[in-house]
C-alpha positions in Angstrom: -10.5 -11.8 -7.6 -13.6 -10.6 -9.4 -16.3 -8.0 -7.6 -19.4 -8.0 -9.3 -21.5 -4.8 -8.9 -25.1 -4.4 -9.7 -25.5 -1.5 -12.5 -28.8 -1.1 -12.0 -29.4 -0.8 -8.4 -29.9 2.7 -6.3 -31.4 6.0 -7.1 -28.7 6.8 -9.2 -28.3 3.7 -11.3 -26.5 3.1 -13.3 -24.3 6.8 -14.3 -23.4 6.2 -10.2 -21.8 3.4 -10.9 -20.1 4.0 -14.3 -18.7 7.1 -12.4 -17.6 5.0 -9.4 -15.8 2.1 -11.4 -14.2 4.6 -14.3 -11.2 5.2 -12.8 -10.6 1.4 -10.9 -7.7 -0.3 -12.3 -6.5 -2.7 -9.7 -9.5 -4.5 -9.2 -11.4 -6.8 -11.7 -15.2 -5.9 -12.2 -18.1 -7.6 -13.4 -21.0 -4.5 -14.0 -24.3 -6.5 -13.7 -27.3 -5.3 -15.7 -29.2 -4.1 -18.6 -26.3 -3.6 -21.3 -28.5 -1.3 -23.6 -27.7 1.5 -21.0 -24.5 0.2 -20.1 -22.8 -0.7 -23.6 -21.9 3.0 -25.0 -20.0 4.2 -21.6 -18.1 1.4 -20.6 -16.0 -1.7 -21.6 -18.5 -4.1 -23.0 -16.3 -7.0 -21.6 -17.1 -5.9 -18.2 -20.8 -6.0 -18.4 -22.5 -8.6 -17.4 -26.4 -8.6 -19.2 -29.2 -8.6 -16.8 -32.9 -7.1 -18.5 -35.1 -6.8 -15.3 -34.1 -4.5 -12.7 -35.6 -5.4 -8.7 -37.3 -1.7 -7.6 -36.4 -0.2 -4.5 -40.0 -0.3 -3.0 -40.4 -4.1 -4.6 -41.7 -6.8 -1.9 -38.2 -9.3 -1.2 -40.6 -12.2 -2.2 -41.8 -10.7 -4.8 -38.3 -10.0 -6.3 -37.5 -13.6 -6.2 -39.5 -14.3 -8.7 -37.5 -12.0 -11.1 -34.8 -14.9 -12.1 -33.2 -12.2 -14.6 -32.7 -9.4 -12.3 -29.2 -7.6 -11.6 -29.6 -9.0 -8.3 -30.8 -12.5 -9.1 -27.8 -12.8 -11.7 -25.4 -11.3 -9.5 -26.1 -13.6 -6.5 -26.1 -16.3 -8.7 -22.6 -15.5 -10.0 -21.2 -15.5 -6.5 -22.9 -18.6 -6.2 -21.0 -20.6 -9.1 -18.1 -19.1 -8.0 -17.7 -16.4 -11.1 -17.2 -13.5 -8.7 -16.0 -13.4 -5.8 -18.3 -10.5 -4.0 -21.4 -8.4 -4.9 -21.9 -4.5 -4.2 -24.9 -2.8 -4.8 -27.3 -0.2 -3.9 -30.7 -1.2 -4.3 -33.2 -3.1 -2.9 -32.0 -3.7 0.5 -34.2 -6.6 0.8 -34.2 -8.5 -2.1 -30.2 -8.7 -1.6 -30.9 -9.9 2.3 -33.5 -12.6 0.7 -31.2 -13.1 -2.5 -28.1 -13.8 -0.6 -30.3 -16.3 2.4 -31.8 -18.5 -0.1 -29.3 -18.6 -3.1 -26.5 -18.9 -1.4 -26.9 -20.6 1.9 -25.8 -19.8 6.0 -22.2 -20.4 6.5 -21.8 -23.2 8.6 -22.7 -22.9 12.4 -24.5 -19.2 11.8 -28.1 -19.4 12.9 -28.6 -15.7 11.6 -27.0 -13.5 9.1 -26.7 -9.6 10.4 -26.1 -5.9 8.5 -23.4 -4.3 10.0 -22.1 -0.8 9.5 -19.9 1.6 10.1 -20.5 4.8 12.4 -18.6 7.5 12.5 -17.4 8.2 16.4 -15.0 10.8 18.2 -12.1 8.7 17.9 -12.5 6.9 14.4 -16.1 4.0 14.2 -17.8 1.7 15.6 -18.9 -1.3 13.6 -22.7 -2.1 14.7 -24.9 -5.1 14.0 -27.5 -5.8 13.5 -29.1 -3.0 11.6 -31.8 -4.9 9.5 -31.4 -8.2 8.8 -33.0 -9.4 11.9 -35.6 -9.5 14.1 -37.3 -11.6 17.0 -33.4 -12.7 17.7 -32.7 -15.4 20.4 -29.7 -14.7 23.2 -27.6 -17.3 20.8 -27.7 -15.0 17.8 -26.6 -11.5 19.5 -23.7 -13.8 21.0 -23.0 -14.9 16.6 -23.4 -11.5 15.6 -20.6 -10.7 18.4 -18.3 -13.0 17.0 -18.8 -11.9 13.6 -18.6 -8.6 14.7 -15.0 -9.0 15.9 -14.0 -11.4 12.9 -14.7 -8.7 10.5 -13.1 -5.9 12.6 -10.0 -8.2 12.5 -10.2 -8.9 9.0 -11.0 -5.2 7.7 -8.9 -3.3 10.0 -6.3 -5.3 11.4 -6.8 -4.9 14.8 -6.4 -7.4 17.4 -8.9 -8.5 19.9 -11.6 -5.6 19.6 -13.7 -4.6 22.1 -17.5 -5.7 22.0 -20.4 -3.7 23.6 -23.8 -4.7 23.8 -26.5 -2.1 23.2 -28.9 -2.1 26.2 -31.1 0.3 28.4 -28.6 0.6 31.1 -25.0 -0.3 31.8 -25.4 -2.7 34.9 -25.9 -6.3 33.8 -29.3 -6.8 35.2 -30.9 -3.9 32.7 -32.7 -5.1 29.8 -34.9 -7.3 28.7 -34.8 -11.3 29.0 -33.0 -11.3 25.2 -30.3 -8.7 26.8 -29.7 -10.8 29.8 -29.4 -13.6 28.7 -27.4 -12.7 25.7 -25.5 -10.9 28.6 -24.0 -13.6 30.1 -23.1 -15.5 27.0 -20.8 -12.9 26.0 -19.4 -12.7 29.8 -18.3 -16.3 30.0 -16.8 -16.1 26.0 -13.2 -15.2 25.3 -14.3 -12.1 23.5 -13.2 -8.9 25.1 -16.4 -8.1 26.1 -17.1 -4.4 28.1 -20.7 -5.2 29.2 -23.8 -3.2 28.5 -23.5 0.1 26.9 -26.5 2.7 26.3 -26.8 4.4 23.1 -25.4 7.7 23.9 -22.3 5.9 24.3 -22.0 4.7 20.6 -20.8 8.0 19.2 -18.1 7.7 21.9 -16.3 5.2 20.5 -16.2 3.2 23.8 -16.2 0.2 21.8 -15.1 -1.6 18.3 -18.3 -3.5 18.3 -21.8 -3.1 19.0 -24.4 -5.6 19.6 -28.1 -5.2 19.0 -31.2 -6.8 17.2 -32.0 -5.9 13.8 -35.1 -3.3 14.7 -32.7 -1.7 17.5 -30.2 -1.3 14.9 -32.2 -0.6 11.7 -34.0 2.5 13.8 -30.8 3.3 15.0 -29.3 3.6 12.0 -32.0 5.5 10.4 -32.4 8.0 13.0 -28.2 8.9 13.0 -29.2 9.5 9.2 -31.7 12.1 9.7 -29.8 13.5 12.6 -26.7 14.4 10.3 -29.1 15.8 7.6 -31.3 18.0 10.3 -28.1 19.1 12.0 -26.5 20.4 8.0 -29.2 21.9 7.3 -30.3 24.1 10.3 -26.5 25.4 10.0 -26.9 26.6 7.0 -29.9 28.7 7.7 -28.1 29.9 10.9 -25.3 31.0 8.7 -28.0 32.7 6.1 -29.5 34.4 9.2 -28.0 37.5 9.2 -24.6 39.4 7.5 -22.1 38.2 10.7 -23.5 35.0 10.7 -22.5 34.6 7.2 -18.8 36.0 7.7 -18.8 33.5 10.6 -19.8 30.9 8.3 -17.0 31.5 5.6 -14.3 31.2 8.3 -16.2 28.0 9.8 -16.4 26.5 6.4 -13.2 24.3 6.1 -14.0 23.3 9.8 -17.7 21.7 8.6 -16.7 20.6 5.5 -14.4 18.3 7.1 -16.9 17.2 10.3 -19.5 16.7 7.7 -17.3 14.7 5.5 -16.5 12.4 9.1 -20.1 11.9 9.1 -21.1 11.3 5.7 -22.2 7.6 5.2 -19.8 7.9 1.9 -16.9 7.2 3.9 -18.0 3.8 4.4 -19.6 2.5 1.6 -21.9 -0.1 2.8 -23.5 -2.3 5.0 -22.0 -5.9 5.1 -24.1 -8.9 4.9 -22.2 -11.5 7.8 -23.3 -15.2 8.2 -23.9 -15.8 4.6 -21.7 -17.6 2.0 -20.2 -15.2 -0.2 -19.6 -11.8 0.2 -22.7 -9.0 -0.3 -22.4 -5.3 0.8 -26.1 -3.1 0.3 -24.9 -0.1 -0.2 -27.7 3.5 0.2 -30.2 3.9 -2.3 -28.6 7.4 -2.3 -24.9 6.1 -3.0 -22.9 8.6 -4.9 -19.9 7.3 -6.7 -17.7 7.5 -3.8 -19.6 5.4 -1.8 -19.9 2.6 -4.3 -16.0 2.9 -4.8 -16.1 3.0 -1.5 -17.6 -0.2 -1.0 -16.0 -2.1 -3.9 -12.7 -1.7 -2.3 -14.5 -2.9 1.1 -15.4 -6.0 -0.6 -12.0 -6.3 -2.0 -9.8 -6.1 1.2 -12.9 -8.6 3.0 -12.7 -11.4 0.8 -8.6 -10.9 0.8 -8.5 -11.2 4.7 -10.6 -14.4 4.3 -13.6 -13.3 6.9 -15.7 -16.1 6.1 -13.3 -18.7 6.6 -11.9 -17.7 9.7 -16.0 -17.2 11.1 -16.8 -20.7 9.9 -13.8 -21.7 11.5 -14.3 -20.7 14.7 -18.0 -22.1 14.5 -16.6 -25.6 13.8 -13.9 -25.4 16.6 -17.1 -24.1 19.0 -19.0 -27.4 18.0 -15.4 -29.5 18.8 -16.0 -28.2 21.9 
């Protein structure tokens, strides 16, 4: 197995990603981009040259015009079958569009979907879609449900997880038409569906899988970002606030360090890109090393437990039907 991982991509780029692979020894890498800046730190047979670098504030159809970009070369890599995945942390768009066009829907997926990890009381919750989408029809919130549950199964191990769909209320006849609909789709499947959950269940943990179009998701996402970064900061100026505030803090320290370190995106690398050929995970433009490493071993352990296979194959035995 090879991962390929774009040098080049995030704010960071590419000393992140130097730092992140440095001490990998059990997995083959491919580091995809300009070798000038790559060439005196690492193993030159692991680079991969790529001159143009994608920018994170570049338009997706723009980007595809950039043929010899870390992210065109990568994608086209996976495509002739030279590695096996692609991780990086840039352009969140340009992968999305990169990944659509060059490599194609798996069979039977009408949409792809970004899913993620978030961090709940009792472990995550994998959620999708958080970007990918948008103007979704009932038919693709019932895909990204079965994707959903393919890739808990494959990352995780666990059997038949739960799946939630992310409404306005928890009674079946809240929602919109897209809810409902996509409602009872999910009722009359096999999947061990829980019904309707509202979104200050997520961080509950009430289920392995939540549903939800990709604007839903995407603000969703964004907002638990801020949320984590609002909350760290106003406890450190409580803590600054006065001399037992401070003594306070030093006892409370190990205690945050260790919720903060829950909530950290870090812990999960990346967002997974499900429905395409391939395997692609975006990792944040702010990716430190950990969550690149993080992600690389993701990829690793998804492509192992054969995700697209067994979601392709489930699409073909729906069609038998």
């Amino acid at each position: 197995m090879i991962i390929g991982i774009d040098a080049m991509g995030g704010d960071y780029a590419p000393q992140v990603v130097i730092d992140a692979v440095k001490d990998i020894t059990d997995l083959n890498l491919r580091l995809i981009g300009d070798k000038t800046q790559l060439e005196d730190k690492i193993d030159s047979s692991k680079i991969i040259h790529a001159p143009t670098t994608i920018s994170m504030d570049e338009l997706p159809q723009k980007a595809l015009r950039k043929k010899d970009s870390s992210i065109a070369i990568g994608t086209q890599l996976q495509k002739t079958g030279q590695i096996d995945a692609f991780v990086g942390a840039g352009n969140t768009g340009a992968y999305m569009i990169f990944a659509s066009l060059q490599l194609g829907r798996l069979k039977g997926v009408r949409r792809p979907a970004l899913g993620t990890f978030f961090p709940t009381k009792n472990g995550s919750t994998f959620i999708l879609d958080v970007g990918a989408t948008i103007l979704v029809k009932p038919e693709d919130l019932f895909q990204f449900g079965i994707m959903g549950v393919l890739c808990i199964e494959g990352l995780t191990g666990k059997k038949n997880p739960s799946v939630a769909l992310l409404s306005i209320g928890e009674e079946d006849i809240k929602g919109n038409t897209l809810t409902r609909e996509a409602f009872k789709l999910l009722q009359d499947s096999h999947l061990n569906f829980i019904g309707n959950i509202e979104g200050h269940k997520i961080l509950d943990g009430v289920s392995d899988v939540v549903i939800c179009e990709g604007v839903v998701g995407n603000t969703l996402l964004k907002f638990g970002e801020s949320i984590i970064a609002v909350t760290y900061d106003s406890i450190k100026e409580a803590i600054k606030s006065s001399f037992k505030a401070k003594i306070g803090g030093v006892l409370l320290v190990p205690s945050l360090k260790k919720f903060f370190s829950k909530m950290n995106y870090e812990e999960y690398g990346g967002a997974l890109l499900l429905g395409t050929k391939g395997v692609t995970i975006i990792c944040h433009g702010r990716s430190t090393s950990k969550a690149i490493r993080n992600a690389i071993y993701t990829a690793a352990k998804y492509v192992k437990s054969g995700v697209n296979e067994h979601i392709e194959s489930f699409f073909r035995r729906r069609e038998a039907v």
